[in-house]
N, C-alpha and C positions, 0 to 999 in steps of 0.2 A: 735484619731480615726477619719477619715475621717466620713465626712457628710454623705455621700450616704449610709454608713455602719450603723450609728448611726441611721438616719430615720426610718428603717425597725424593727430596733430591739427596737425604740419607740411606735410605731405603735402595735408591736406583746405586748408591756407591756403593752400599755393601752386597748387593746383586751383584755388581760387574766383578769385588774383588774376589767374592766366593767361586764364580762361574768356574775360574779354570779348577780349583778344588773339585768341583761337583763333578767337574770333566773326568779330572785324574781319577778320581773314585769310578763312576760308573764306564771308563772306556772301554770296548770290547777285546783289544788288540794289546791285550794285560800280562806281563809274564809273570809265572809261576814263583818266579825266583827273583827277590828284589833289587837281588847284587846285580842283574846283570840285565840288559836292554830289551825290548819287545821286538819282536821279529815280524814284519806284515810280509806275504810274499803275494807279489802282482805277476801274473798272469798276461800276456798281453793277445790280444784276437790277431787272425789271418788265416781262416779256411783249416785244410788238412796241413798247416806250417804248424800248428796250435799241437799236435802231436808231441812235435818236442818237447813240450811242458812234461810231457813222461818222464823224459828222461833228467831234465832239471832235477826233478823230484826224486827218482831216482840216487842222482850223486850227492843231494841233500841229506838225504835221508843214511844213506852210506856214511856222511858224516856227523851222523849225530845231530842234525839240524831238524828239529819242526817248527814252523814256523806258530807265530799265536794266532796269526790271521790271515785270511788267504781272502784277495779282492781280484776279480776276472773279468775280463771283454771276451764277448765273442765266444771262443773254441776256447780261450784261455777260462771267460765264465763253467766251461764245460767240466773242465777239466778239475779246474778249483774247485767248483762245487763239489764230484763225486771225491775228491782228495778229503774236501771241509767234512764233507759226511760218512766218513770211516773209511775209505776205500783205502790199500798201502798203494804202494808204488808199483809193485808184482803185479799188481789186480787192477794196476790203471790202464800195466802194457797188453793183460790179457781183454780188458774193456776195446782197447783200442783196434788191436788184432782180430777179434771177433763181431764188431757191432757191424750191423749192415748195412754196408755204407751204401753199395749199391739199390738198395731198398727205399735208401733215405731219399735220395736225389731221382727216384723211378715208382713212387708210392704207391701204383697201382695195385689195387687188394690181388692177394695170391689168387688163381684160375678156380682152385677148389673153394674158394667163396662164393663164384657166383653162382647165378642160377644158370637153368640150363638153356634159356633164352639169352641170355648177357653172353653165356660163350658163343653162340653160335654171330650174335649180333658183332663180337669181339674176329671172330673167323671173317666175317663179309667185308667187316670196316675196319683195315688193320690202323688204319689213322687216328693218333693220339691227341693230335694239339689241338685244343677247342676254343672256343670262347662259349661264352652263358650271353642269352639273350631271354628276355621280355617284350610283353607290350611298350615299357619304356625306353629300348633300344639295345642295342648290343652293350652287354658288358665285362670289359676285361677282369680277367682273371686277379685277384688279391697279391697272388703271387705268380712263377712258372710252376712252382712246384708246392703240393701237397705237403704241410708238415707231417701229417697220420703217422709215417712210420717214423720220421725223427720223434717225436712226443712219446712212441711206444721204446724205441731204444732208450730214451732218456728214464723213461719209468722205469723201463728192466733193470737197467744200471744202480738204480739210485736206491738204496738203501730205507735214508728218508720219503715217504710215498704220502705223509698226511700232511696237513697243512699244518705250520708250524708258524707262533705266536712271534717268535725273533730265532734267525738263523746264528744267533748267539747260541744257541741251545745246540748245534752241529755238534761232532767231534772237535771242531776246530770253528770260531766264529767266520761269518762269511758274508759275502755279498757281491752282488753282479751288477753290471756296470750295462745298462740300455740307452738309447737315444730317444726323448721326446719328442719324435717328426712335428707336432704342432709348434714348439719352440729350439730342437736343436740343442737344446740345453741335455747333457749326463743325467739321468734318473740311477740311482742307484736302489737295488733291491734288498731290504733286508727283515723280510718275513714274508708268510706265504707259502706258495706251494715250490718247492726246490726244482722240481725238474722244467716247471713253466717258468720260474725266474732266471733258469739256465736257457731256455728256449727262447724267450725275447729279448736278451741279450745277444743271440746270432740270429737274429732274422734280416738278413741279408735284404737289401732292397732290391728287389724287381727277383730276388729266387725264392726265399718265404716270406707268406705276409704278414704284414704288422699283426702284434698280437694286441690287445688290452688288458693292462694288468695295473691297479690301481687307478682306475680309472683314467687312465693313459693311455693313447696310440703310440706302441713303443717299437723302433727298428733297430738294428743294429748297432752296439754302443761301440765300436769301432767309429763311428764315425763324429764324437764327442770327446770319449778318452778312451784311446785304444791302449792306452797305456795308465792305469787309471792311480800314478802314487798315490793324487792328493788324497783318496778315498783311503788308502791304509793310512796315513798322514791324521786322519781324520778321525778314525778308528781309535789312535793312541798309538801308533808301530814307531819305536823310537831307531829301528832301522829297517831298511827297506830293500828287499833282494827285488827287484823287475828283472822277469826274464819275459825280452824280447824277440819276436818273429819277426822280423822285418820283409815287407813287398816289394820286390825290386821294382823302378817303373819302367815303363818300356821304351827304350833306345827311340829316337825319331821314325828312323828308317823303319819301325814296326808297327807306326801309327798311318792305321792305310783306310780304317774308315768312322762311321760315326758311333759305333760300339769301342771301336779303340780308343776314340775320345772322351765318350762318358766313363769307360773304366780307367781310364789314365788320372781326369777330374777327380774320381772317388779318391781314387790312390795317394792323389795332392790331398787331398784335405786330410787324410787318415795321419797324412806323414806330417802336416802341419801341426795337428794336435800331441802326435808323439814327439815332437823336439821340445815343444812343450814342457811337456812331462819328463821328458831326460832331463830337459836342463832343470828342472825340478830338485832333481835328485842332488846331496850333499857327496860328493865325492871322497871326502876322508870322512863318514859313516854310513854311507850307501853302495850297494852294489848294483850295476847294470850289464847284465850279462847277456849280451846281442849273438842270436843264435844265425852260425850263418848259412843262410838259406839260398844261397846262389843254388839255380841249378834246380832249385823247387820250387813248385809253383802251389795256389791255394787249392786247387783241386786234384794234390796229389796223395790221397786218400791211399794206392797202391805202394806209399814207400812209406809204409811206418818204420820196418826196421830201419831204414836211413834217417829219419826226420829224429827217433830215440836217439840215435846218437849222436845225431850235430846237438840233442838237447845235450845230453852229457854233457860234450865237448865244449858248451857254453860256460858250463856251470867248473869247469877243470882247472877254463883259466883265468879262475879267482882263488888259488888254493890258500894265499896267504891271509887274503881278510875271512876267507871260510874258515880257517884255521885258529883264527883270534876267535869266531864265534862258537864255532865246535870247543873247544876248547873252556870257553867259559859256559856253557849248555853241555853236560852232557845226555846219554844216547837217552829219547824216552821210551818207554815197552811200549808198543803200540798194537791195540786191539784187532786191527781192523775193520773185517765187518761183520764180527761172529753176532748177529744178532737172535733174538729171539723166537721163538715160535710163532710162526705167523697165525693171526685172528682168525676166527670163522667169521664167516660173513653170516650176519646175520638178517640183511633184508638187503633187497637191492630196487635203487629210484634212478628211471630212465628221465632228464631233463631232452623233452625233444622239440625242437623249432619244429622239424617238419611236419609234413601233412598227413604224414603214414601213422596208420592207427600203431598205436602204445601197445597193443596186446600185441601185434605184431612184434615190434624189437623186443619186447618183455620175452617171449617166448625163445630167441634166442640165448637169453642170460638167466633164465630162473633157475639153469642148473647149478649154477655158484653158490645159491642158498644155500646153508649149512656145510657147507666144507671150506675149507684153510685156502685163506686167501693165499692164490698161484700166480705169479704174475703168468705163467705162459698160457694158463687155461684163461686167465682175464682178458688177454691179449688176443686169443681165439674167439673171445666172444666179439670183442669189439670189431676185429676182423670181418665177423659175419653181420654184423650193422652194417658196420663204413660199404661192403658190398652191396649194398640196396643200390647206392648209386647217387642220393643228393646230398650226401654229406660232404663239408668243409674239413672237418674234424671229429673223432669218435675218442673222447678223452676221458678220463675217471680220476674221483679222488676218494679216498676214505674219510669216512663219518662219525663221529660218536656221539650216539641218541641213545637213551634209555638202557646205559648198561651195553648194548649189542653195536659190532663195527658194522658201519654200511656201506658201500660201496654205490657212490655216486656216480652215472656214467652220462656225459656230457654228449648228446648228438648235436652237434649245430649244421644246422639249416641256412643262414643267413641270406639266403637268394632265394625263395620258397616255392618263388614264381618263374623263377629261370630255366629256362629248357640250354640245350648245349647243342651246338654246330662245332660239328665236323669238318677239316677240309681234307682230302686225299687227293695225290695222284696218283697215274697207273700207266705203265708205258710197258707194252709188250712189242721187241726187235728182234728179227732172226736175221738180222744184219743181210737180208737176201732181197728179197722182193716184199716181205710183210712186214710192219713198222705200223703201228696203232698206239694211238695215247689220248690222255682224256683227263679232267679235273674231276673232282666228283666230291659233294657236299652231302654231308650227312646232319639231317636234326631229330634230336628225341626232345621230347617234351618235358618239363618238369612233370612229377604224380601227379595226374589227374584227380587221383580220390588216395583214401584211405590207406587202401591195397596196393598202390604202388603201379596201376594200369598207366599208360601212357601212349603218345600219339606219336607215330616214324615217319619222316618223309628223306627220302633220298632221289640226289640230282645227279646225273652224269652228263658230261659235253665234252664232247670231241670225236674220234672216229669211232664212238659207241657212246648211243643217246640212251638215255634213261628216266622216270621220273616214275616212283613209287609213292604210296602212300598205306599208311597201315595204320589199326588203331586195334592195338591188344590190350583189352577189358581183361583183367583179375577179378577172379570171382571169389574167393576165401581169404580170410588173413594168414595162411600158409602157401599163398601164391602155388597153389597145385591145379586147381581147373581154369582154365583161361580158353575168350574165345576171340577170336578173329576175323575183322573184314577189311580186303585188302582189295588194291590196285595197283595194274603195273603198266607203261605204257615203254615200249619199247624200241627202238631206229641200232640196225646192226645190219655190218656186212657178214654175206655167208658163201663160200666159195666151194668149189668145185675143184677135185683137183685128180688128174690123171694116176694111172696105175706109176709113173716113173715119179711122182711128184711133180708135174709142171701145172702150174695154174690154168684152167680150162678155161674156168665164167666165174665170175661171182656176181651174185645178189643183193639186192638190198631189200632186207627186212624187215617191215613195221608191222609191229603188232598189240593190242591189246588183252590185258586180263584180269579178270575180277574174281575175285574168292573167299569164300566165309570157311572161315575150319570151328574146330574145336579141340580143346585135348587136354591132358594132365602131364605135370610136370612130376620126377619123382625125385625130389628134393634138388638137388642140384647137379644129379648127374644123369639125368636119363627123361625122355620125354614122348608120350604117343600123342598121336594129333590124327584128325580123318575130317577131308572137307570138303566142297565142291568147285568146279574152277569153268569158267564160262570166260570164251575170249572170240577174238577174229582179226584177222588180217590176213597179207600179202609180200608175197618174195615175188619183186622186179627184177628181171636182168636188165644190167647194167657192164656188162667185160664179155666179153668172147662168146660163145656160142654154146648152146645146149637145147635139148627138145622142149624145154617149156619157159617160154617167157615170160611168163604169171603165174606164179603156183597159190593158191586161194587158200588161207589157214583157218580153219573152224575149229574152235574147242568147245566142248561140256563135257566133261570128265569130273569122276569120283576119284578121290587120292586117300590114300593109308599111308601112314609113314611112321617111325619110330628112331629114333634114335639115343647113343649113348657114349658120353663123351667125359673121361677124366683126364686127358691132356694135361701137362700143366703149361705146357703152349701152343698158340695153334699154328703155327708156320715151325717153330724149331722145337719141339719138345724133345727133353730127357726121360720122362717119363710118362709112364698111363697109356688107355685104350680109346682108340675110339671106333664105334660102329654105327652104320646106318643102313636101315630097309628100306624101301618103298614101293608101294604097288598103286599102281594107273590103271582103271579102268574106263575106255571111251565109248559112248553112248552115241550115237544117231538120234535117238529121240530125245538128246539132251544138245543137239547143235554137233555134235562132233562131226568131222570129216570121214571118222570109219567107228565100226565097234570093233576093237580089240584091247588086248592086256597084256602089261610088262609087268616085268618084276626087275628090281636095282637091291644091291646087296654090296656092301662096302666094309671096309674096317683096316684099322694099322695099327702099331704096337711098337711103341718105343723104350729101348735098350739102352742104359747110362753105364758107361766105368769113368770117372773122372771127367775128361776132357772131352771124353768117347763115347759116341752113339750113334746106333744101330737101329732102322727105323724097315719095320716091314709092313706089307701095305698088298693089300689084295680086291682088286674093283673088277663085277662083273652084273650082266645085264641081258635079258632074252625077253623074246617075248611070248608070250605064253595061248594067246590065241589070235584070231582074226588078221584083219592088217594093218599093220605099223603106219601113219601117215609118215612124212617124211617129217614133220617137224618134232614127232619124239623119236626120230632116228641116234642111235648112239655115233660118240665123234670121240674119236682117240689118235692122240700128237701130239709131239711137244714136250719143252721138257719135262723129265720123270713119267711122260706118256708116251713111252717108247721115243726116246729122246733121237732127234737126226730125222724124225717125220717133221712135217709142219705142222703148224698148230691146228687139230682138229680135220688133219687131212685124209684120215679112214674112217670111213661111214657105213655102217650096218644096224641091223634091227636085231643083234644080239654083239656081245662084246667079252672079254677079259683082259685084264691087265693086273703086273703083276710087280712091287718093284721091293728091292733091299737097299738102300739108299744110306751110305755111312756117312756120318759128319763129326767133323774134329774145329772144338771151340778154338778161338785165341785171343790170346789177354783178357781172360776174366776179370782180372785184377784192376785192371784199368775200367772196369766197366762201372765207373762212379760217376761223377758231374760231369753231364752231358756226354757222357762214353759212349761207342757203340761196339757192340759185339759184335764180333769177326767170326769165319767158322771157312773153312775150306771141306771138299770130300768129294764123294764120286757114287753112282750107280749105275746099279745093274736091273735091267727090268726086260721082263718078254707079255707077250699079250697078242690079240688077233681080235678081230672084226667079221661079222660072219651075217649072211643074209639068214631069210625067213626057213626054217625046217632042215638049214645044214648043221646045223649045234656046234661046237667048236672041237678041232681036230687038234689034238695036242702036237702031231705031225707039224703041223706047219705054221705052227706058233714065230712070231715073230722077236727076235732077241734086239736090244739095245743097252745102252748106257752112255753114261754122262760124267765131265769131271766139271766140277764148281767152285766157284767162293761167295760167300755174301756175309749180309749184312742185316740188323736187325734196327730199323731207325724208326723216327716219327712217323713219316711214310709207311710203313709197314716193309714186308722183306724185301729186301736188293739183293738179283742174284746175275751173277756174269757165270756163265755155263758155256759148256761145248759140248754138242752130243753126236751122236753116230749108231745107226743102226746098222743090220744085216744087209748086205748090196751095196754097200758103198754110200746110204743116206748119209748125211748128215749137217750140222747146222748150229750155230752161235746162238743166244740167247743174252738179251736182257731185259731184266723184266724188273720194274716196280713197283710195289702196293699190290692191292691185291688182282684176282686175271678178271678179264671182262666175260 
C-alpha cells in the first residue's frame, strides 16, 4: 500500500481510538470523586405536573444526593435550569409558590401602565381576543398567549441573567432540551442566555410562540424528548435518576370534539417518545421514578403543595438504589444563591423594531442609569414599554463593554404594520319584556408615526347599531397633548316607560355626530379634553303611543370634560379611584336644538381585604340653565342603577344616584390557564330623577339593591343578578361585555 494512502487512513485510526479519551476528559456530567459514578438527573416536561420535580429534588437532596448534571423538557427545563443555577430545593418550592402564574397565562400589562386613553379605550372594549391585521391580510397571532410575563418571572428567578459562553459554568452543568419545528428533530441548549433557553424549551404550541434561539424556530421539546436521558447519556452521566410526569390520555367517551383530538394527537406522540426513552434507561443502574399524577392535569398550577408531594413520593420509592448512591456520595455544603452585589448599570441601549420614536422608550428607563441593577425596578421599566401597546415581547440582557454592565432591552415589534381587531359581544336581558344583543368589532391601528397616534374604528350590529371612527394625533414624545377628530353614526331603540314601569312607546333612533377635541394627558392617570360636537337626527315611533311621533335631534354643543382614573380594573376592581366631570354647553347659533347647560359629576372608590371588596360609587347630573332638549335628558335603571327599574326607565334633566356594591372573589387560585374568576355579592343603592328647577329632594329618594354572581372572561364581564327596588320593582339581569 503506498505511503500517502496508508498516512491518512493512520491518522483517521488514531482519531477514532482517542475520541472516547478526549470524550472522558472533557464530559460535562463529571464526578468529583473517581471511586464512584456520575450522577445526570432528567427532568421530564408536562405543564404545572413539572412542579413535582420540587419535590424530587427535595428527597434528593435530603439524601445527600446532587446530582453532576441536570438535563430538562419543558417545565422540567424550568426547573433544572433554576436548580443548575444555585437555586436549593427550599427556594425552588418558594419559586414555585410565588411566581405568577396567573400573570403568565393573562399577560396583559398591569392598568397602571397604561395611559390614560388605553384605560378608558380598556373600559368601552372589555373584549380581549384579537387578531393583527394588515394591508396583507388578517394575521394570526404567534401564539394565544403573550410570553412578556413568563420571560420576566423567569428573569426574576434566575440567578444567571448574562449570557453565558457554556451552561458548564452553572452551579451544576445543564442543558434544555427544545424541538426544531423546521425538522422535529431535539435541539439541545447549552450556552447562551439561561432564562430564554428555559423559555423555548416550554413554548407550547398554539399557547406560546416559537421563539429563535441559535438560529432556530424552536417549540416545545416535549415533543422530541420529553424525557431527554440520551442528552445526560451524552453529557458523561454514568447514572441516570428520570423523574417522570406522565399525561394521562383521555378515556374515549371524553373525546367529543376537534380540540379533544388534536390534544389527544399531541399527547400520543409525547408518550411515543417517552417509551422511548424509558426503555432507554438500564435498570440495574438507572433509576426511573414515575410521579403519579392521576387526578392532575397540566394546568394545575393551584396544586403545588399536592404536585411537591406526589414529587417526594416518586423519589421514596426508590430508597434502596438512593441508598447505594447516598451512601457512596456523601452530603455536599450547598451555596445556594448567595450571590454578589449586583452591577450598576452603567448605560442602557433600547433595540426597537418599532416605529415609536427611541427618545420616547428611552425616557422610560434612563432612570436605571447609575444605580444597582433591580430586577423589580427593571421589570417596571419594561412594564412601561411593553404598555405602548405593539409589542410582542419587552426582554433584556446584560452587557460588558468598556469596564461598565449594560443593560440591553429588547422591544420587538415584528408585525410593524399590523393594526389589531377586536371581537365582542353584549347581551343585555331582564328576562321580562327587554332582551338586546349585538356583536361588536373593534380596530386600532398599528403607530401611525413616531408618537404612538393611531386610527379607531368601531362596528356594532344587532338590536343597537353603531359605527365610529376616530383618529387621535399625539403631539409630543411624552404622549401628553393629543388632538381629536371623530365620527359616530348611531341606530338604537329608546323607550318610554309609565310611572308603574310598563312599557308605553318606544322609538327608534338614528343619529349622527362629529367632533374635534383637544386636551392633555397627565401621565397616566388623569386627562382634560374641551371640544366641539356637531350632529342631527331623528327619534321615530315605532310601539304604542305618545304625543310626538318625530322628535328632530340637532346638536352644536361645546364640551369640557376631565377625567381621573387609577382603577386597577375597570369592571371588578380591588383597588384605586376613579372620577369624572363634564360640562355641555348648547348653542342655537351653533345648530343646537335649544341653548342650555349641564353639568355630570361622577366617581367610585374601591375597598380590598383579601377576598373582599367594597366598592362606593356616587353619580349625579343637573342642569344648569336654559332647556334641556330631550336627547341630553338623564336615564337611570338597571342594574347597580337602582336595580328592579328597567333599564333606563327614569328620565329627568337632573339626576343622582348612589351605590355600595360588596363583592367576594372565588378561586383565585385557579385563575391560571384559561381560568376565569368568579365573584358573587349584593348592593345597596338609592337615587332619583328630577325635572327642570325642582333639585333633588333627599325625601323621596328612591332605595334599591341587588344580589349577583359573575364572571370575568374574554367577553368582558358576565353577570346573572336579581334586583328589587322600593314598591315592589323588580327584575333579573343578564348581561355580557360591555352595555349598549
Amino acid at each position: 500500500m503506498p505511503m500517502t494512502v496508508f498516512r491518512p487512513l493512520a491518522a483517521c485510526l488514531a482519531a477514532f481510538l482517542a475520541a472516547p479519551l478526549a470524550m472522558a476528559q472533557t464530559k460535562s456530567c463529571a464526578s468529583p470523586d473517581p471511586e464512584r459514578p456520575s450522577i445526570g438527573l432528567v427532568l421530564s416536561g408536562g405543564g404545572a405536573l413539572g412542579i413535582a420535580h420540587v419535590g424530587a429534588i427535595q428527597e434528593l437532596e435530603a439524601r445527600g444526593i446532587r446530582p453532576d448534571c441536570v438535563v430538562g423538557t419543558s417545565m422540567g427545563a424550568v426547573i433544572g435550569g433554576l436548580y443548575a443555577a444555585g437555586l436549593t430545593s427550599e427556594e425552588l418550592k418558594e419559586v414555585v409558590h410565588t411566581a405568577d402564574w396567573a400573570g403568565v397565562f393573562n399577560p396583559a400589562p398591569d392598568r397602571d401602565k397604561l395611559t390614560y386613553r388605553q384605560k378608558q379605550q380598556q373600559a368601552d372594549f372589555p373584549g380581549t381576543a384579537g387578531l393583527g391585521v394588515s394591508l396583507s391580510g388578517i394575521q394570526l397571532p404567534a401564539g394565544a398567549i403573550s410570553d412578556q410575563t413568563l420571560m420576566k418571572e423567569l428573569r426574576r428567578f434566575t440567578p444567571a441573567r448574562a449570557r453565558l459562553d457554556s451552561f458548564d459554568d452553572l452551579e451544576i452543568p445543564f442543558r434544555a432540551v427544545a424541538t426544531d419545528i423546521a425538522t422535529g428533530e431535539a435541539h439541545v441548549m447549552s450556552s447562551g442566555e439561561l432564562p430564554m433557553a428555559m423559555r423555548a424549551s416550554m413554548s407550547v404550541p398554539g399557547v406560546f410562540p416559537a421563539v429563535h434561539v441559535d438560529s432556530k424556530l424552536l417549540v416545545d421539546g416535549g415533543l422530541s424528548a420529553n424525557i431527554p436521558v440520551h442528552v445526560a447519556r451524552e453529557l458523561g452521566a454514568d447514572v441516570v435518576i428520570a423523574v417522570w410526569t406522565p399525561t394521562d390520555l383521555m378515556p374515549q367517551d371524553k373525546i367529543n370534539s376537534a380540540v379533544d383530538v388534536i390534544a389527544q394527537t399531541v399527547s400520543l406522540l409525547i408518550l411515543a417518545n417517552e417509551r422511548v426513552s424509558a426503555a432507554s434507561l438500564d435498570p440495574d443502574r438507572d433509576m426511573l421514578a414515575r410521579v403519579a399524577t392521576a387526578g392532575f392535569n397540566p394546568a394545575a398550577f393551584n396544586r403545588t403543595d399536592d404536585l411537591i408531594a406526589a414529587g417526594r413520593a416518586a423519589i421514596s420509592g426508590h430508597d434502596a438504589r438512593l441508598a447505594a448512591l447516598a451512601t457512596s456520595r456523601p452530603p455536599v455544603a450547598y451555596a445556594g444563591t448567595q450571590q454578589a452585589d449586583p452591577p450598576v448599570i452603567g448605560f442602557v441601549r433600547i433595540e426597537n423594531s418599532s416605529r415609536l420614536d427611541q427618545s420616547m422608550l428611552e425616557a422610560r428607563v434612563m432612570d436605571l442609569v447609575g444605580e444597582p441593577a433591580d430586577a423589580a425596578k427593571i421589570d417596571e421599566a419594561l412594564d412601561r414599554i411593553y404598555a405602548f401597546g405593539p409589542f410582542e415581547r419587552v426582554d433584556y440582557v446584560f452587557d460588558e463593554r468598556d469596564g461598565q454592565t449594560g443593560l440591553i432591552i429588547r422591544a420587538e415589534d415584528r408585525r410593524p404594520n399590523a393594526g389589531r381587531l377586536r371581537l365582542g359581544l353584549i347581551v343585555e336581558n331582564d328576562f321580562n319584556t327587554e332582551s338586546d344583543a349585538a356583536l361588536s368589532i373593534d380596530f386600532r391601528s398599528a403607530a401611525l408615526d413616531a408618537y404612538g397616534s393611531e386610527f379607531q374604528a368601531r362596528a356594532t350590529i344587532g338590536d343597537f347599531n353603531e359605527l365610529s371612527l376616530e383618529y387621535f394625533r399625539l403631539l409630543d414624545p411624552r404622549q401628553n397633548w393629543f388632538a381629536v377628530a371623530r365620527g359616530e353614526i348611531r341606530n338604537q331603540p329608546v323607550n318610554v316607560f309609565s310611572t308603574r314601569g310598563f312599557k308605553e312607546a318606544g322609538y327608534d333612533l338614528t343619529y349622527g355626530v362629529a367632533g374635534i377635541d383637544g386636551g392633555y394627558q397627565f401621565s397616566n392617570v388623569a386627562e382634560v379634553r374641551m371640544g366641539l360636537e356637531f350632529g342631527t337626527g331623528r327619534a321615530k315611533l315605532n310601539e304604542g303611543l305618545a304625543p310626538l311621533r318625530e322628535i328632530d335631534i340637532d346638536i352644536g354643543r361645546l364640551i369640557a370634560s376631565g377625567g381621573y382614573d387609577t382603577l386597577d380594573d375597570p369592571f371588578f376592581p380591588r383597588e384605586g379611584l376613579q372620577g369624572s366631570l363634564k360640562w355641555t354647553r348648547g348653542f342655537e347659533a351653533l345648530g343646537d336644538n335649544e341653548n342650555f347647560e349641564t353639568i355630570t359629576a361622577s366617581g367610585r372608590k374601591a375597598y380590598s381585604h383579601g377576598a373582599n371588596t367594597l366598592i362606593a360609587a356616587i353619580s349625579a347630573g343637573d342642569q344648569i340653565s336654559g332647556t334641556t332638549p330631550l336627547d341630553a335628558f338623564y336615564r337611570v335603571g338597571g342594574l347597580f342603577s337602582l336595580s328592579g327599574y328597567r333599564k333606563e326607565e327614569l328620565t329627568g334633566e337632573g339626576f343622582l344616584t348612589s351605590q355600595l356594591i360588596y363583592r367576594r372573589a372565588f378561586g383565585q387560585n385557579t385563575e391560571q390557564l384559561f381560568g376565569v374568576p368568579l365573584f358573587a355579592g349584593a348592593s345597596l343603592e338609592l337615587g332619583d330623577v328630577w325635572q327642570s328647577g325642582d333639585g333633588p329632594d333627599l325625601g323621596d329618594l328612591r332605595f334599591g339593591g341587588s344580589v349577583y354572581v359573575a364572571a370575568k372572561t374574554a367577553f368582558g364581564p358576565i353577570y346573572l343578578a336579581f334586583g328589587r327596588s322600593e314598591g315592589g320593582r323588580q327584575s333579573a339581569y343578564l348581561l355580557i361585555g360591555r352595555t349598549f
